[in-house]
C-alpha positions as CSV (number, residue, x, y, z in Angstrom):
1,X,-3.4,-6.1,17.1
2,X,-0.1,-4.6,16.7
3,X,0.6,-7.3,14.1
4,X,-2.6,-6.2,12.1
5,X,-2.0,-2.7,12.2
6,X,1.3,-2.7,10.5
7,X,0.2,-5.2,7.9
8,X,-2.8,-3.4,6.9
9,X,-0.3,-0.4,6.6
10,X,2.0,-2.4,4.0
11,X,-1.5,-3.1,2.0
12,X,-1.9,0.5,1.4
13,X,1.2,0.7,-1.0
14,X,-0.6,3.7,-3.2
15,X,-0.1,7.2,-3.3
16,X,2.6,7.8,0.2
17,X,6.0,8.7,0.8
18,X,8.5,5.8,-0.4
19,X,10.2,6.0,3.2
20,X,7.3,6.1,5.3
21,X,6.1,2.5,3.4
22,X,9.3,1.7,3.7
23,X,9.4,2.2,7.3
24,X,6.2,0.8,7.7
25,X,7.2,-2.8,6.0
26,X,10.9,-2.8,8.2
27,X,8.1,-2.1,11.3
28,X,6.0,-5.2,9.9
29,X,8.9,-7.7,9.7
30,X,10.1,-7.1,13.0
31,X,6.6,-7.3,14.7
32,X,5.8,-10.3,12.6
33,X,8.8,-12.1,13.7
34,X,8.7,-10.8,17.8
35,X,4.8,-12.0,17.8
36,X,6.2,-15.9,18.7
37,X,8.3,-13.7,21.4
38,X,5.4,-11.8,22.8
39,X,3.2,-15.2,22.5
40,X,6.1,-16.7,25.2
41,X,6.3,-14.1,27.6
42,X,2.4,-14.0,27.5
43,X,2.8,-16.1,31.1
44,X,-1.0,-15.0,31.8
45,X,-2.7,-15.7,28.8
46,X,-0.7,-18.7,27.3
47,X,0.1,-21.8,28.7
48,X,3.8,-23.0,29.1
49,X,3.2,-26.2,26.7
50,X,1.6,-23.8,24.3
51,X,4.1,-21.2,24.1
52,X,6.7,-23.6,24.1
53,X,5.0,-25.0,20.3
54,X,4.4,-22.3,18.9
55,X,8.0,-21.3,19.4
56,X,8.8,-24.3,17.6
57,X,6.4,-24.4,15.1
58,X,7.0,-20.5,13.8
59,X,10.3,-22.0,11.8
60,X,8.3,-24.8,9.8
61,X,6.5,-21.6,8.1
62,X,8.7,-20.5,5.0
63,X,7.3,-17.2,4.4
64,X,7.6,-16.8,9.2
65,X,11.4,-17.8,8.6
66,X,12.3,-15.1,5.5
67,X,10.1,-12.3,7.7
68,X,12.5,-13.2,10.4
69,X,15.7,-13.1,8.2
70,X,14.4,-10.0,7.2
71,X,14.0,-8.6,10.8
72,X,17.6,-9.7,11.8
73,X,19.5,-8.0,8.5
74,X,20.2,-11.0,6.8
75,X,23.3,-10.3,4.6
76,X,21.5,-12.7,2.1
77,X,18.7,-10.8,1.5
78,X,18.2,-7.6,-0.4
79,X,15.4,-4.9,-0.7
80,X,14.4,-2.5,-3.2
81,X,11.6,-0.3,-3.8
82,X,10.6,1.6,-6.8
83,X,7.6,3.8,-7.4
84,X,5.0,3.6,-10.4
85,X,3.6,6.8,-11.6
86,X,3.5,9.3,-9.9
87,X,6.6,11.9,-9.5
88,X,8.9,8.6,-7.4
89,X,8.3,10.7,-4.3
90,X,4.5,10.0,-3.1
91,X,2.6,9.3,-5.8
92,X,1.7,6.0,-7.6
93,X,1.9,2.3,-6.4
94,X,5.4,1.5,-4.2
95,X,6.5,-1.8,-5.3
96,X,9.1,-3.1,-2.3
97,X,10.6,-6.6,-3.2
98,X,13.4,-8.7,-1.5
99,X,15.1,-10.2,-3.6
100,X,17.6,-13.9,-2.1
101,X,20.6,-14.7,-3.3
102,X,19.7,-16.7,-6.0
103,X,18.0,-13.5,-7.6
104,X,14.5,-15.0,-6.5
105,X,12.2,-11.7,-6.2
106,X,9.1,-11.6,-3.8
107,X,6.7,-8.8,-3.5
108,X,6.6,-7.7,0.6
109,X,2.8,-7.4,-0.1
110,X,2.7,-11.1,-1.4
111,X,5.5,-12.0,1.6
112,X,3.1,-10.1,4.5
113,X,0.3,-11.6,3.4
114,X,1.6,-15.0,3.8
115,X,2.9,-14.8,7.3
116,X,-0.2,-12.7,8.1
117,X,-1.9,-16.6,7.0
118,X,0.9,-18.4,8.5
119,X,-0.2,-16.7,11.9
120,X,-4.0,-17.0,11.5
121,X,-3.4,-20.8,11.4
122,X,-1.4,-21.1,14.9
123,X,-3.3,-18.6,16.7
124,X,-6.8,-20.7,15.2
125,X,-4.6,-23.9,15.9
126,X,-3.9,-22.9,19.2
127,X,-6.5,-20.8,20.4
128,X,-5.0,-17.9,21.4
């Protein structure tokens, strides 16, 4: 639930403070990438075998594996935002890419929103 909250916070990219989204999106990386960590200290509600896959299985998702580079700092990675409209404080659409070190850009809505997919699969794959 945790998970959902912040993501649905880095949907709502119009009209807020750059550093609050900002904030919110560096929140949504790192609980995106600690889920597989809560899912293995989840002794009660997981079983061993399970936890133990989905550990596993987490770094075979592409968009799971950047959201975790992201959480850790990677020095290959870099972040900017910029604002659209509005007066560049808290108005108009906050656009917040990472950009790798090949000058690839992605979108942190269109990266969320593929590890929010990436863990609908292996919680619907594993029942949890």
């Amino acid at each position: 639930e945790r998970l959902q909250r912040t993501f649905m916070r880095v949907l709502d990219n119009q009209d807020r403070k750059l550093a609050e989204y900002e904030d919110d999106a560096w929140h949504f990386f790192q609980n995106c990438w600690h889920l597989k960590d809560w899912i293995q200290n989840d002794r009660k509600g997981v079983a061993k075998a399970t936890r133990a896959k989905i550990k596993g299985e987490v770094k075979s998702y592409p968009a799971l594996v950047l959201v975790g580079e992201l959480a850790k700092k990677s020095p290959h990675l870099e972040v900017r935002s910029t604002i659209t409209g509005g007066d560049n404080k808290t108005h108009g659409d906050i656009l917040m890419k990472i950009i790798d070190e090949d000058g690839e850009e992605l979108l942190v809505k269109a990266l969320a929103t593929d590890a929010m997919k990436n863990w609908m699969v292996i919680i619907r794959k594993y029942r949890i």
